[in-house]
Each structure stands twice: as C-alpha cells, then as structure tokens.
C-alpha positions in Angstrom: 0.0 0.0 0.0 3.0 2.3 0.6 4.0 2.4 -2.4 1.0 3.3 -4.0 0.6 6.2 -1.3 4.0 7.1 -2.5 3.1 7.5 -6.5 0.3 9.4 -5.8 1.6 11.9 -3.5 4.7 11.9 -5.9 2.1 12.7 -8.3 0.7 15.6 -6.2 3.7 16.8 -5.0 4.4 17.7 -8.4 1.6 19.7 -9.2 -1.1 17.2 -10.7 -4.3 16.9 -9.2 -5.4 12.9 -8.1 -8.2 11.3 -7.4 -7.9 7.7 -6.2 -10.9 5.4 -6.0 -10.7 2.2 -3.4 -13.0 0.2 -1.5 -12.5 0.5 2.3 -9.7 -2.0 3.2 -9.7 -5.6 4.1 -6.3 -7.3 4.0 -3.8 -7.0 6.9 -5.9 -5.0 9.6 -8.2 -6.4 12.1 -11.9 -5.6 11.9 -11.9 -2.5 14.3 -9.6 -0.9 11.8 -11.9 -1.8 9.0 -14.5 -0.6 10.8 -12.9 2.9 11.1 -12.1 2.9 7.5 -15.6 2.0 6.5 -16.5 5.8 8.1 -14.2 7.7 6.0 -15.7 8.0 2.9 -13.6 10.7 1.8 -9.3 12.0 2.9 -7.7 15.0 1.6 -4.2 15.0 1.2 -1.3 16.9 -0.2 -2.7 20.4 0.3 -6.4 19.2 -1.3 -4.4 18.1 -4.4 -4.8 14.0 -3.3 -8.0 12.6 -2.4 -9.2 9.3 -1.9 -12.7 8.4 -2.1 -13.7 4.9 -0.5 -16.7 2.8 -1.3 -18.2 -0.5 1.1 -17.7 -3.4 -0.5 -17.4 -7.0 1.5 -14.2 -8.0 2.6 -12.2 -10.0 0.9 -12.4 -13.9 0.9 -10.6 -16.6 0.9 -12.9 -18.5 -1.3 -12.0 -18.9 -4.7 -15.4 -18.5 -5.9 -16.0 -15.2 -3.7 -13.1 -13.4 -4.5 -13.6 -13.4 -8.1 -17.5 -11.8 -7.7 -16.0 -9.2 -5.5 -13.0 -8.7 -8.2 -16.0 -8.6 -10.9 -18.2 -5.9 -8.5 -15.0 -3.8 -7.5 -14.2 -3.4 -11.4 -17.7 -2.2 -12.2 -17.5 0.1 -9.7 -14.6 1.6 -10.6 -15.8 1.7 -14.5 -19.0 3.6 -14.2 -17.2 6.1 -11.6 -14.4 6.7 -14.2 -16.7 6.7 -16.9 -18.5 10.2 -15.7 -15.2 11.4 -13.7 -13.2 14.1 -16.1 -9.8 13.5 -15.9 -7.0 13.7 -18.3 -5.1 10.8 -17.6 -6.0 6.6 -16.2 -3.9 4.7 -13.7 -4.1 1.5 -12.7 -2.0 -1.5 -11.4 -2.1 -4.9 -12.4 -4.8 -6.3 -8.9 -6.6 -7.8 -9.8 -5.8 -8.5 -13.3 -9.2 -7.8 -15.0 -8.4 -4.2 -13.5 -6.3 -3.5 -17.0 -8.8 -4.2 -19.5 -11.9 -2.1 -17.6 -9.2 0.4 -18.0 -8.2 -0.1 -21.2 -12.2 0.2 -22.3 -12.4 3.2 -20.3 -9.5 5.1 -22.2 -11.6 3.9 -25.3 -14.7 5.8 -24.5 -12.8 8.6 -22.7 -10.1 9.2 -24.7 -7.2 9.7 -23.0 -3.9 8.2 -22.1 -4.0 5.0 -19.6 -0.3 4.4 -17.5 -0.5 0.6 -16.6 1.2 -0.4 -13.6 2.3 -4.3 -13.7 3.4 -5.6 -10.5 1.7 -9.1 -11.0 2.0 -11.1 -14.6 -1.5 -13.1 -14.9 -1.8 -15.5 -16.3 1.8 -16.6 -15.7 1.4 -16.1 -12.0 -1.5 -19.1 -12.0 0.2 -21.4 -13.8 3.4 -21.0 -11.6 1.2 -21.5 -8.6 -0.5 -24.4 -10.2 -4.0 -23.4 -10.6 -4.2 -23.9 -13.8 -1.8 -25.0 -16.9 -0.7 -23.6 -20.1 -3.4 -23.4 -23.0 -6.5 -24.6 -20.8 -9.2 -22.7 -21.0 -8.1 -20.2 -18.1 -5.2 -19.8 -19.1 -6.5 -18.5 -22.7 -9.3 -16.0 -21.0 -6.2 -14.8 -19.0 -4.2 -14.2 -22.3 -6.9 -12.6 -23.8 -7.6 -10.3 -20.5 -3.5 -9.7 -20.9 -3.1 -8.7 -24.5 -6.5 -6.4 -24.2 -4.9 -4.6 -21.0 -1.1 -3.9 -22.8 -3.1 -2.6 -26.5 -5.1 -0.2 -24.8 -2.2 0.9 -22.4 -0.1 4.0 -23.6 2.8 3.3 -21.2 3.2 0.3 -19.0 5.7 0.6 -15.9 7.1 -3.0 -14.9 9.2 -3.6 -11.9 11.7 -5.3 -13.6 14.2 -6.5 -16.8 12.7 -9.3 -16.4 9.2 -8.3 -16.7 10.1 -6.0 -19.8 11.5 -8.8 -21.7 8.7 -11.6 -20.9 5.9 -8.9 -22.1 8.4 -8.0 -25.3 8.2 -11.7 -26.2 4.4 -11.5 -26.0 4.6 -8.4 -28.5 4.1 -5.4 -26.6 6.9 -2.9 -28.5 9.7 -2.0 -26.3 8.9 1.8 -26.5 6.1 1.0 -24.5 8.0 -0.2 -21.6 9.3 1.5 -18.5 10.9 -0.4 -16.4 10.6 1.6 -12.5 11.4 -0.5 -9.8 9.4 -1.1 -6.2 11.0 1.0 -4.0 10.9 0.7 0.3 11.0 3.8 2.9 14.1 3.8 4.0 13.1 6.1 6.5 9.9 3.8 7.8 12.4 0.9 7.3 15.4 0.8 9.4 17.0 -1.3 11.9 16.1 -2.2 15.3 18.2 -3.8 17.8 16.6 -6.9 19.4 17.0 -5.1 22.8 15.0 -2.3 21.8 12.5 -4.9 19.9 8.9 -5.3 21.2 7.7 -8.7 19.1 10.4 -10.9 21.1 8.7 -9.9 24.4 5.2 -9.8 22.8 5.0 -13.6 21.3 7.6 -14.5 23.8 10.8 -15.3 21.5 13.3 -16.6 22.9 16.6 -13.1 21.9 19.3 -15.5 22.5 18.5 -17.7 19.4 19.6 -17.7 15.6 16.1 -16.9 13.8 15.3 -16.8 10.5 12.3 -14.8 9.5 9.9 -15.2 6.3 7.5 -12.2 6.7 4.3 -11.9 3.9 2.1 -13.8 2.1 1.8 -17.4 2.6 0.5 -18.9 -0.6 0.7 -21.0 -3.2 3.5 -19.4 -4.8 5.4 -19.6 -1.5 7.3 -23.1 -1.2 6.2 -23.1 2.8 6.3 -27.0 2.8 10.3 -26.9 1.7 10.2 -24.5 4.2 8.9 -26.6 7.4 11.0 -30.0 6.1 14.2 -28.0 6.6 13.1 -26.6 9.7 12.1 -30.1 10.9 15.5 -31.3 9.8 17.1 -28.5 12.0 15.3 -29.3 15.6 18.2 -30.9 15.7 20.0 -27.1 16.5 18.1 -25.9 19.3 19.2 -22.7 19.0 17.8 -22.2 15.7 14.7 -20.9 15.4 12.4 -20.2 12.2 9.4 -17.2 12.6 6.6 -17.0 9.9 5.0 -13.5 9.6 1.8 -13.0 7.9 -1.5 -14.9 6.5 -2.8 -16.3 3.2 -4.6 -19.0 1.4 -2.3 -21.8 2.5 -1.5 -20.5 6.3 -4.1 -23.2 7.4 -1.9 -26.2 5.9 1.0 -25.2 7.7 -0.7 -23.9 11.1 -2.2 -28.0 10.1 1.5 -29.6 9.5 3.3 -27.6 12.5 0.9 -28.9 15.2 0.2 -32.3 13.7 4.2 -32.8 13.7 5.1 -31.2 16.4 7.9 -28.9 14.4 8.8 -26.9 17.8 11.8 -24.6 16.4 8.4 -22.5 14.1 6.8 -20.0 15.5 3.9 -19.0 13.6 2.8 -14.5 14.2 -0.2 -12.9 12.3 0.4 -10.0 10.2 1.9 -6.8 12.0 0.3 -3.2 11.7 2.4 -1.2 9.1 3.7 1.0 12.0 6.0 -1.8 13.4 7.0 -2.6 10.0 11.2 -2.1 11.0 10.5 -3.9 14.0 9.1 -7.1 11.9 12.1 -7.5 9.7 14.8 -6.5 12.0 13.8 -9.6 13.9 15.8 -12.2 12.2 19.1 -12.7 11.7 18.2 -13.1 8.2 15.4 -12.5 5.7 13.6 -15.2 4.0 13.0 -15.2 0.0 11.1 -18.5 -0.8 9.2 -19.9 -3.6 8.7 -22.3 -6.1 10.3 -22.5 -9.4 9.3 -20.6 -12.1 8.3 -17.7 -10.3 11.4 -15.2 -11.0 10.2 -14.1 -14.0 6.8 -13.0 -13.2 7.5 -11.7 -9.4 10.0 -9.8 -8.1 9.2 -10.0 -4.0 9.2 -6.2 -2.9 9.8 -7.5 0.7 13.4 -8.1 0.1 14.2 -4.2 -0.2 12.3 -4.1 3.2 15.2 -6.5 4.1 17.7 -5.2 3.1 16.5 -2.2 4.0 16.4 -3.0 7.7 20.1 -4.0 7.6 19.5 -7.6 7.5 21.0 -10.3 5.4 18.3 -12.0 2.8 19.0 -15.9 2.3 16.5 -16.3 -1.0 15.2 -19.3 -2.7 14.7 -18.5 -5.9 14.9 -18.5 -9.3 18.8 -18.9 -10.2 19.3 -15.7 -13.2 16.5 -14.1 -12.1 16.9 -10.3 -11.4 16.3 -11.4 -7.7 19.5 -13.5 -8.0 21.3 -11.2 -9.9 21.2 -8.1 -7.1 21.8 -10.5 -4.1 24.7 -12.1 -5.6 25.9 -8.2 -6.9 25.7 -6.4 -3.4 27.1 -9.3 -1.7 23.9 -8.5 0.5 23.2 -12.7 0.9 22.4 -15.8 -1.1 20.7 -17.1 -3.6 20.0 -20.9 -3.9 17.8 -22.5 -6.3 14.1 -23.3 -5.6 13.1 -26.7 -4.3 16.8 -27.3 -3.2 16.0 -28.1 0.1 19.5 -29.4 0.6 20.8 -25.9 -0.4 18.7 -24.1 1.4 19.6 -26.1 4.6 23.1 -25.2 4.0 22.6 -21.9 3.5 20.4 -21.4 7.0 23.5 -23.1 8.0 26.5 -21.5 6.6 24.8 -17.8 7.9 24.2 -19.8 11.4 28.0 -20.5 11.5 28.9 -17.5 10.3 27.3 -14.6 12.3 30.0 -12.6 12.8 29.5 -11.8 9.1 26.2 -11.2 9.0 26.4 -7.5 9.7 28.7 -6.5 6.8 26.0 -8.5 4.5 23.4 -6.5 5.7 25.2 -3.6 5.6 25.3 -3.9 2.2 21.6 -4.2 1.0 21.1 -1.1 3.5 23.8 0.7 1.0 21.9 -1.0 -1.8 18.8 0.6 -0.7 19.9 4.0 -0.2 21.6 4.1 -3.3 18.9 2.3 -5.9 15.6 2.0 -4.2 14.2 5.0 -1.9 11.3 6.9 -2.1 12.2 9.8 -4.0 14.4 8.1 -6.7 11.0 6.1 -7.5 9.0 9.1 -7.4 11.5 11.1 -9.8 11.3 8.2 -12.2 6.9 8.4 -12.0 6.8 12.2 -12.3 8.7 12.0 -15.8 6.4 8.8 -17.0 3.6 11.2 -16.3 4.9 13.8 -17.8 5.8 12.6 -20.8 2.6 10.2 -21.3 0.5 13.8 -20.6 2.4 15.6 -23.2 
C-alpha cells in the first residue's frame, strides 16, 4: 500500500491533481480498523491536491469463488465512476488483473492516455502456482484479459528487466515499456536492535536464538512445505529458530503440519500493523525469499528491499538468473539458492548460522543498496517523468 501512497503523492507533490478510488480495506488490519475505515468516505491530502474516495464493499475472501464476484463488483464500480469522472489521464495496477482491461475500455470511451502499472503477470502467475496450466481454457481468457490490457495501455511501468522482456516476447513494442522498480522507505524501514524490539517480548521469543524470519504472504507461490521440512531437519540445532509472519490461502496447511508434527523450532505471528514494519524485519538474523520455481520471471518480492532495508542479510530461494538473484549475488547483500533445493537451502540457514560474525557487513550492504537504488524519492522522480511525458 505504501508504495501506492507514495506514487500518488509523488504525483501531487508535483503539481497534478489525483483522485484515487478504493474500497474500504480488508487485507492485513483487524476488523476495528476496517470498521474505522468504513466511516471515512472521503481523505484529503497533499494540500487538497490528493483525495481518496472509498466505497463499502465486503471484505475479501478466501474462497475462490467469492473473491472473483467481489473482483468482478469492484471493477464495475470503478468503471461507471471513471466513466462520468473528467480526468486527463487513467492509472491502474495490475490487482486484480481484470483491473487493466476495464481500464483499457475506459481510455476507449474517454479518450485519454491510460499508465499501466504491472506488478503481477497473470496469467503466468496461476500457472506458476498451479492453478491452472498452459493453454487450458483459463489460461486462454487470462491471455486474452492480458493482450487487451497492454493494446489499450499507452505506457506500461514494470518492476523489472525481467518483466520487460517476458511482455516484449508476447509483443508489446519496447517503447512501450518503462521499467521503475518497487521501492521501500528507507526512512519507515530501518533497523532495530533486538534489545529495543517489542515482538520478542510480545509472542515470547526466545533473543538468545539464531532466527530466521519469512514475513508476507503465505501462498501457493510460496514453497512453505520446503520451508517446514528443513526446519524439521534442524530441531536438531536448538538454538535455531524459524518465525513466519503474515496470512494467506495456504497459512491453514501449515498452522495444520506444524501442530500435527510437532515442528517446535516454528513460531507462527499474524500479520503486523504497518507501524511496526522495522521492528518485523529487524527480527531475524536473516530475511527469508522462498518460492517455487518458475516464479522469477513473473515476481520480483518487494519484501526483500524491506530486508535489506532493515540491515538484515536475505537468504533467497529462488529462481537462479532471475533479477532477484542477480542483485543479491551483486551487493554481496546474501544468497541465492535455487528453488526446491531443500539441501541448499539447509546449507545456506547453515553457513549464515555459522557464520554470524559476518552477518552485519551483509546486511550492511543491502542497507547501501537501498539508499543508493531504491528510496522513495528516486522512485518518485522516475513516475513524475512517465507522467509527464505520457501527458504531453
């Protein structure tokens, strides 16, 4: 959410006048906060030059079936509000994907430019997760959804090389393409001692352990059973410890697998409020990256900036040549081992375990990263001249 705040305050900042439509949120607060939300229909920002108008619209599910409806209602919504909003220019990002294409129509009937922000490639992400496969009939509505979205778009920001060059083999001209990538606050982000941090006395962890900490979504995409066989194969160490941060579609499996066998070195934590953000990934000793393979060229996880960000060394297991792998491996900031590799991975928990004197120079180093590559206003810069330019 951030890093949309970010864009469109960039956007104000700069002398444009934005109006962003959203339901009231659902993901990642508790239900007094959406209750809150669901009373403000209407925030002013920026000086009156950002406002955001939210609408009710049920939460979202984890049902397959009920997500999809309130995907379809949200995009209607948004439609016939656009559709009798002036405005000289359409942005959108890429959640959910059918988000592009009522855009795309909308630039049709309104005629002006539409700035397409991809942060998720669809269909590629399903078939990576395994929902469906290549050429079924899914798949094909998905294309069709896909090639729609990057016609109508005038400009489409990806968040990296590797997005650029899958869309460019699907056709979309290069000149089309901006490549911007996610950013982190480096001021919201920093790091926090483990005397100074509230979670260990909260959920009662244990600060004299070696943890390793996987904060997010837990999904399909996420390779979480990889994840609890190494940590079973570690109980061995009982000084290593393994915290899971966050909730999803598959955090019932493994709240199902760590009880049923007894895995006592994971501690499972709910998602954190935004404002403890630093305090969430400064409590490792490293930063999980996990997933299964095939995802690096469709996903770039924008939690690893808040990793590095927080001066913490990022142990990753993804795709080897991916963009992912390329920056960890550059910086020096951690390691990269291939996906499914569970014998990898266990070495790699192990090698940093061993090796914790030289964890601080490695985390060092994505904190320099960070400051140098991925902040706020280096993002914003970037945005302000797409805008420009596509306006012109």
């Amino acid at each position: 959410m951030y890093l949309t705040e970010n864009i469109f305050e960039g956007f104000a900042e700069d002398g444009n006048q934005v109006e962003l439509y959203v339901p009231s949120p659902t993901r990642g607060i508790s239900a007094e906060e959406r209750k809150k939300y669901s009373k403000i229909k209407k925030e002013v920002r920026c000086g009156g030059r950002f406002i955001i108008h939210r609408f009710s619209l049920y939460g979202e599910k984890k049902n397959t079936l009920l997500r999809a409806i309130r995907y379809v209602l949200l995009e209607i919504m948004f439609f016939f509000r656009g559709l009798f909003k002036k405005c000289d220019l359409i942005f959108v990002q890429s959640t959910p994907p059918i988000q592009g294409m009522m855009a795309a129509t909308l630039k049709k009937l309104k005629r002006v430019p539409f700035v397409y922000n991809l942060q998720d490639i669809f269909p590629d992400s399903l078939v990576n997760t395994g929902m469906t496969r290549e050429n079924s009939f899914l798949w094909k509505i998905g294309r069709f959804v896909e090639n729609y979205t990057y016609r109508g778009a005038d400009k489409i920001v990806v968040i990296s090389e590797d997005f650029k060059n899958n869309i460019m083999a699907k056709g979309v001209p290069e000149e089309k393409i901006a490549v911007i990538e996610n950013w982190v606050d480096e001021q919201a982000v920093i790091s926090v001692s483990r005397e100074n941090n509230s979670l260990f006395d909260k959920y009662g962890l244990d600060r004299d352990k070696f943890y390793i900490c996987y904060s997010g979504n837990i999904g399909f995409t996420q390779n979480m059973d990889m994840l609890l066989d190494t940590a079973k194969e570690l109980m061995i160490y009982k000084d290593i410890g393994f915290v899971i941060i966050g909730d999803g579609a598959y955090k019932s499996r493994i709240e199902e697998r760590v009880k049923a066998e007894n895995i006592s070195n994971v501690a499972l934590l709910p998602f954190q409020p935004y404002e403890n953000i630093s305090e969430v990934f400064s409590l490792g000793d490293a930063g999980l990256i996990i997933s299964k393979p095939g995802v690096g060229t469709n996903s770039v996880p924008s939690k690893t900036w808040s990793i590095m960000s927080a001066g913490r060394p990022v142990i990753a297991s993804f795709d080897k040549g991916s963009e992912l792998d390329r920056v960890i491996t550059e910086t020096g900031c951690g390691v990269c081992v291939p996906p499914d590799d569970i014998e990898k991975f266990k070495s790699a928990v192990l090698d940093f375990y061993e090796s914790r004197d030289r964890l601080a120079e490695k985390g060092k180093r994505g904190r320099d990263y960070i400051l140098k590559n991925l902040t706020r206003e280096i993002g914003v810069r970037k945005w302000n001249l797409i805008i420009s330019t596509v306006r012109k």
